[in-house]
C-alpha positions in Angstrom: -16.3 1.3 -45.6 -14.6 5.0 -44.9 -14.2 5.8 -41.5 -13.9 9.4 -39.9 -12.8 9.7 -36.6 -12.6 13.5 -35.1 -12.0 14.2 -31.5 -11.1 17.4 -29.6 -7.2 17.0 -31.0 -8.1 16.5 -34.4 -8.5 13.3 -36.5 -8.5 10.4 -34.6 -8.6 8.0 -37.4 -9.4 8.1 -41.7 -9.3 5.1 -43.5 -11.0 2.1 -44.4 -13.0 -0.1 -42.0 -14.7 -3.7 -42.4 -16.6 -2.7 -38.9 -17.1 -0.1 -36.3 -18.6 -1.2 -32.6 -20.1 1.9 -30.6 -22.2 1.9 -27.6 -25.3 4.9 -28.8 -28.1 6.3 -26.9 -30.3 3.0 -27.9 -28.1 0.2 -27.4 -24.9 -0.8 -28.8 -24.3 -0.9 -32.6 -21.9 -2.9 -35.3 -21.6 -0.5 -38.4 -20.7 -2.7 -41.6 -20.7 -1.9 -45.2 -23.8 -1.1 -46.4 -24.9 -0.7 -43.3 -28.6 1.9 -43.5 -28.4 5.8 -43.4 -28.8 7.1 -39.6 -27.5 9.8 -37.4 -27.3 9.0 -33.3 -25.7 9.9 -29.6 -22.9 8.1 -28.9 -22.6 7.5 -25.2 -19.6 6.7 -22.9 -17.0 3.9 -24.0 -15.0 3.1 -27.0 -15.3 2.9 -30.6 -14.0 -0.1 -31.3 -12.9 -0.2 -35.2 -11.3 -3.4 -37.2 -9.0 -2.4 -40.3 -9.7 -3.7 -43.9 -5.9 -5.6 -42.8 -7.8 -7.1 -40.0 -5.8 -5.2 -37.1 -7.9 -3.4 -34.3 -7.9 -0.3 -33.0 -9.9 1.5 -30.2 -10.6 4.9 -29.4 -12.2 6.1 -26.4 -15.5 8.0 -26.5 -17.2 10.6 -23.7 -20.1 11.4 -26.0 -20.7 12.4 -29.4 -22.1 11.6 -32.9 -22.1 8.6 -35.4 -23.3 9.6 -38.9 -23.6 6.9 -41.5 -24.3 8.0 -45.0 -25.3 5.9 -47.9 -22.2 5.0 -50.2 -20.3 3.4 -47.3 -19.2 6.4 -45.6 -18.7 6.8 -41.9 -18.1 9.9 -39.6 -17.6 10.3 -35.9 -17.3 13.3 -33.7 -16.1 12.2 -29.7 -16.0 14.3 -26.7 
């Protein structure tokens, strides 16, 4: 899946992702490929993302957005 990551300093992270863990307005979420279309509120935390080489990576999160699209594409906007 392609990952977006955009945060006040620019992009955070762009690559390919087998998963992305964010905590959103409803609960907390594992994005996967072919995961459905949706658009939510992230809340406070970190986006945890694993790498298609398996490493992991975090990025902290205030608030912000999670957009999935269909076609395996992912973008995030932090505070």
């Amino acid at each position: 899946m392609k990952l977006q990551v955009f945060n006040l300093k620019g992009v955070a992270y762009d690559g390919e992702v087998i998963s992305l863990n964010a905590k959103t307005a409803s609960g907390e979420i594992t994005v996967l490929e072919h995961h459905r279309p949706l658009i939510t509120i992230l809340k406070k935390g970190e986006l945890r993302i694993v790498t298609k080489d398996g490493s992991k990576q975090t990025i902290p999160a205030d608030s912000g957005f999670l957009e999935v699209r269909q076609g395996g594409e992912a973008s995030v906007i932090v505070g």
